[in-house]
Each structure stands twice: as C-alpha cells, then as structure tokens.
N, C-alpha and C positions, 0 to 999 in steps of 0.2 A: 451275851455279846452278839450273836449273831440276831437276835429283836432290834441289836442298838443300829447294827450294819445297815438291816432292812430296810427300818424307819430312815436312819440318813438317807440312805439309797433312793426311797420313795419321795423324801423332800426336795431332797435333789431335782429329780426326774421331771418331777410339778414344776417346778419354776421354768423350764426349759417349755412348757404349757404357756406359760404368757410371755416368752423372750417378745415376740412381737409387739411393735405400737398402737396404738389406735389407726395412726398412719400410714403401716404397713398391712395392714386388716385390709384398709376401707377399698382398696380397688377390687380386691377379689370380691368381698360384701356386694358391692356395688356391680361387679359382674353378674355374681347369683341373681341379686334382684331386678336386673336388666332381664334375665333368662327367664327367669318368673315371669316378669309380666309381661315381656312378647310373646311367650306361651299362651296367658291367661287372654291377650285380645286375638290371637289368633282361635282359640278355642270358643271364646264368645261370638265371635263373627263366624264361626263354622255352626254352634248352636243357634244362633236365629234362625241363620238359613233352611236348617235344616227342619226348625220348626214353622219354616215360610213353606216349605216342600211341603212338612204332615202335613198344614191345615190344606193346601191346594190340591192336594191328592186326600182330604176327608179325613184324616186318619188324627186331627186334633178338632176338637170345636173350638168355639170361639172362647170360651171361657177358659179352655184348659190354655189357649194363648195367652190369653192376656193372665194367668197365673203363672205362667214359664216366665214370659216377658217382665213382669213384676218383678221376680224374685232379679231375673238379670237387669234391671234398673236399680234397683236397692243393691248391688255390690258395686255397680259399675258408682253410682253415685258415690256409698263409701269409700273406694280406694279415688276416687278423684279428688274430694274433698280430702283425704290425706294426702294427698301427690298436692295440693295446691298450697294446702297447711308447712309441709315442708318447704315448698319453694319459696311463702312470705318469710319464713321464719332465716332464710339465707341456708338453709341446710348443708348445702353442697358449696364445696371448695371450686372443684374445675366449671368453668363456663359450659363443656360439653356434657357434664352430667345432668346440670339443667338444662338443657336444651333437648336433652333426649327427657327427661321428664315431660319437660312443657309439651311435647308431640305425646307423648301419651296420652297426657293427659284429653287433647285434642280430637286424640283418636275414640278415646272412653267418651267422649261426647257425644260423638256420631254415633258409638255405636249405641249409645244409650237413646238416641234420635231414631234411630234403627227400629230397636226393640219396642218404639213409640208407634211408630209409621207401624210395624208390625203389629200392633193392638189395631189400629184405627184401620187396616186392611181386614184385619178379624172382624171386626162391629160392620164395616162396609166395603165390601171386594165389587170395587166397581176401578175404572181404568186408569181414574184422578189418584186415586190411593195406590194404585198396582207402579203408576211411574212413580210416586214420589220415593216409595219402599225402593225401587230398582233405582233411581238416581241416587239416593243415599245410600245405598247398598254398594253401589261402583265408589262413588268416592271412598269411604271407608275401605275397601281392597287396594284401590290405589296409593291410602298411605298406608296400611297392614305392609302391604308388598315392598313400599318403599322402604319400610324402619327393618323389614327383617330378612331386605338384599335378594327377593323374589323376581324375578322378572317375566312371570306369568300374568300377564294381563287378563286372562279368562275366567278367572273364579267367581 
C-alpha cells in the first residue's frame, strides 16, 4: 500500500513539472538567452582586445593571433548564421525579440571584422591597419555598451 501511495504521489508531483505552456516558458527562455549572449559579445570584445594588447606588448606572435582570432571567427560566424536562420524562419512572436536579435546579430559582425582587422594588424602593424582595428574596435563598444545599458564610453 504504501509503494501504491508513493508511485501516485511521484506522478502527481511530475505533472505539476510541465503545468507550464510553451507560452508561459518562452519569456524566461528568452531572458536566459538574451543573458547568454550579451555575456558572450561582451567577453569576445574583451578577448580581442586583449589579444590586441598580447601581441603590442610581444607577448603573442603573429600566428598565435591569427589562431585566437580564428577560432573567435568560426563561433562568432556560427551563432550568427543561427541568430539569422531563426529570424528567416519567423522564430520569435514579439517585434522586440527580433530586434534585439537582428542587433546582435550586427554586433557578431563587427566583431567578427574586429577579429579580422586583428589578423591583418598581426601580418602588418603599420598605422593604416592600427586606425582601422581602433575604428572598428570604438564602434563595436559603442553598440556593446548601448545593448547592455553601459554608459562608459572609454573602453
């Protein structure tokens, strides 16, 4: 008797696991995944830089850049191509979730430009390559800062 109590008791308990909708899910879902990936381009726009520092201060060669920078091309392109896959396919209900997509997406551009300029400053650190790295390096902090309500213009 008391197996038979248990069992009900545990089936019970599980249904109360999925009382939620799809619908009722999707804002929190959709929060975590917002967090995620303002996280993920602020931590890539802090690793360029910081591998724009190693190599200016010696401490990367050219190769080991342009093998950093690679590997952050090859995700940055992945999750864009899904950020853009979703947005053809209509993914998102509210206007604002795409919209904060399509800016990411935006952003994963630059900085994938970034991490470009970042190679091509490694192969040749001369002044033409050093502004284009540092203009695309300010714009890309300008929307970082703007999607994640920053108002430090100095980084």
């Amino acid at each position: 008797m008391k197996k038979i109590f248990l069992i009900c008791t545990l089936v019970v308990l599980s249904f109360n696991g999925f009382s939620q909708t799809c619908e009722e899910r999707e804002p929190t879902m959709l929060t975590m995944i917002g967090g995620i990936s303002a996280g993920m381009i602020y931590n890539t726009y802090q690793l360029i830089n910081s591998v724009k520092e190693g190599f200016s201060n010696k401490i990367y060669s050219n190769n080991q850049v342009e093998k950093l920078m690679n590997s952050q091309r090859g995700m940055i392109d992945y999750l864009t191509k899904s950020m853009d896959s979703a947005i053809q396919k209509n993914t998102f209900i509210h206007n604002d979730d795409k919209e904060y997509v399509n800016s990411m997406v935006d952003i994963l551009m630059g900085l994938f430009q970034q991490a470009t300029l970042m190679i091509d400053l490694s192969a040749n650190n001369n002044t033409s390559n050093a502004d284009k790295y540092e203009k695309q390096r300010k714009s890309n902090w300008d929307k970082i800062s703007n999607i994640l309500g920053f108002n430090d213009d100095d980084n």
